[in-house]
DRENDO-1510 file (C-alpha; in Angstrom, 1 decimal, always signed):
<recs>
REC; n; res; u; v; w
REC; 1; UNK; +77.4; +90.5; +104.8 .
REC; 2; UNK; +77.8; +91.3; +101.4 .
REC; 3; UNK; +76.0; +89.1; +97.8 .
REC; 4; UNK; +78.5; +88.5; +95.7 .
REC; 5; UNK; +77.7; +86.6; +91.9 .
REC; 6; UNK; +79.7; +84.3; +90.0 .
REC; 7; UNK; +79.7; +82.2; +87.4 .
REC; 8; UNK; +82.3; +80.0; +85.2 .
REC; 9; UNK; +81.3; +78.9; +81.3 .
REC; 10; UNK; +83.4; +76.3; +80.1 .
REC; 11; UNK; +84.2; +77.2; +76.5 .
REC; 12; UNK; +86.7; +74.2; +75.7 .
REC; 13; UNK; +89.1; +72.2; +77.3 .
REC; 14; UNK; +91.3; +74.3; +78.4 .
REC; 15; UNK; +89.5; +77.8; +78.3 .
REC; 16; UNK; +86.5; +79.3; +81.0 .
REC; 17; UNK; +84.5; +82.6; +81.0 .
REC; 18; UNK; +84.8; +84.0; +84.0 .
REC; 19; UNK; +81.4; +86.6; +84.9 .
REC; 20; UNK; +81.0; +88.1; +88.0 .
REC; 21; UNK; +79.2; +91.2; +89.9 .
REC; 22; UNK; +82.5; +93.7; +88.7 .
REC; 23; UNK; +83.1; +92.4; +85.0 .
REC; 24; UNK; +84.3; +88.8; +83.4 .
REC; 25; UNK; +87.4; +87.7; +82.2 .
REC; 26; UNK; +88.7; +85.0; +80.3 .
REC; 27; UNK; +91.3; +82.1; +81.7 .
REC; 28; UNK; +93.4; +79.3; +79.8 .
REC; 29; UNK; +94.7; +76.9; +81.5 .
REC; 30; UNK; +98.4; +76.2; +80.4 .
REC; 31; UNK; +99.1; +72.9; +82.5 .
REC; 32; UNK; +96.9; +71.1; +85.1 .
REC; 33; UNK; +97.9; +73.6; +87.8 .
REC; 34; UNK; +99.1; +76.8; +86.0 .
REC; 35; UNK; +96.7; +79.4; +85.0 .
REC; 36; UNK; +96.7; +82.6; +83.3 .
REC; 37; UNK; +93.9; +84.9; +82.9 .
REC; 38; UNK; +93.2; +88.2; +80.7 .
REC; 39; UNK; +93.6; +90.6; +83.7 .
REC; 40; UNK; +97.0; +89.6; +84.5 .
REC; 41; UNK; +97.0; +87.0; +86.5 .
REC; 42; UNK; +99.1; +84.1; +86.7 .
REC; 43; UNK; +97.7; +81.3; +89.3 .
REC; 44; UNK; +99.6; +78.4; +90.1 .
REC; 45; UNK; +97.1; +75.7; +92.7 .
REC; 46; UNK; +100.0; +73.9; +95.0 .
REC; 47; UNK; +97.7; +71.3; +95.9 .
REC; 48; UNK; +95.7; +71.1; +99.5 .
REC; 49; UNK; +94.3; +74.3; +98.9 .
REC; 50; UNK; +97.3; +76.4; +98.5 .
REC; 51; UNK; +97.4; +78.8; +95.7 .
REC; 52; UNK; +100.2; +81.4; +94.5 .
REC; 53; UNK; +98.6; +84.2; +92.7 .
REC; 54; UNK; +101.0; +86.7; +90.7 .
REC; 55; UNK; +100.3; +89.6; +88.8 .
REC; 56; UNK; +102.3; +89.6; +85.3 .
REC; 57; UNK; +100.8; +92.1; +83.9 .
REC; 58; UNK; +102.5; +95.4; +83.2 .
REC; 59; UNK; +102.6; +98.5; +84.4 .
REC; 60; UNK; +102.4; +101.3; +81.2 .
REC; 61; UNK; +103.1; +104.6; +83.5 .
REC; 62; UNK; +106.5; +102.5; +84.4 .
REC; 63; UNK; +109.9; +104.3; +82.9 .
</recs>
């Protein structure tokens, strides 16, 4: 069993710092159930604990 950290700062309304073991990020919250955070992720909660996660970012070694 693994220890893992986390922790979420709210910033504003619509904007959290993310900081965890690995790094932080930062996510903004376009609508009440669309996210998009600055690794590339686009998060979109389906209700009853469902999520869809998709990556949006781009690959640069792509031609």
């Amino acid at each position: 069993m693994g220890i893992s950290f986390r922790k979420r700062i709210k910033l504003d309304d619509t904007t959290t710092l993310n900081i965890g073991k690995k790094g932080s990020s930062i996510s903004k919250k376009i609508d009440d159930n669309i996210t998009i955070n600055s690794k590339g992720t686009l998060t979109i909660n389906l209700g009853d604990g469902l999520v869809f996660k998709q990556s949006i970012k781009q690959n640069k070694n792509k031609k």
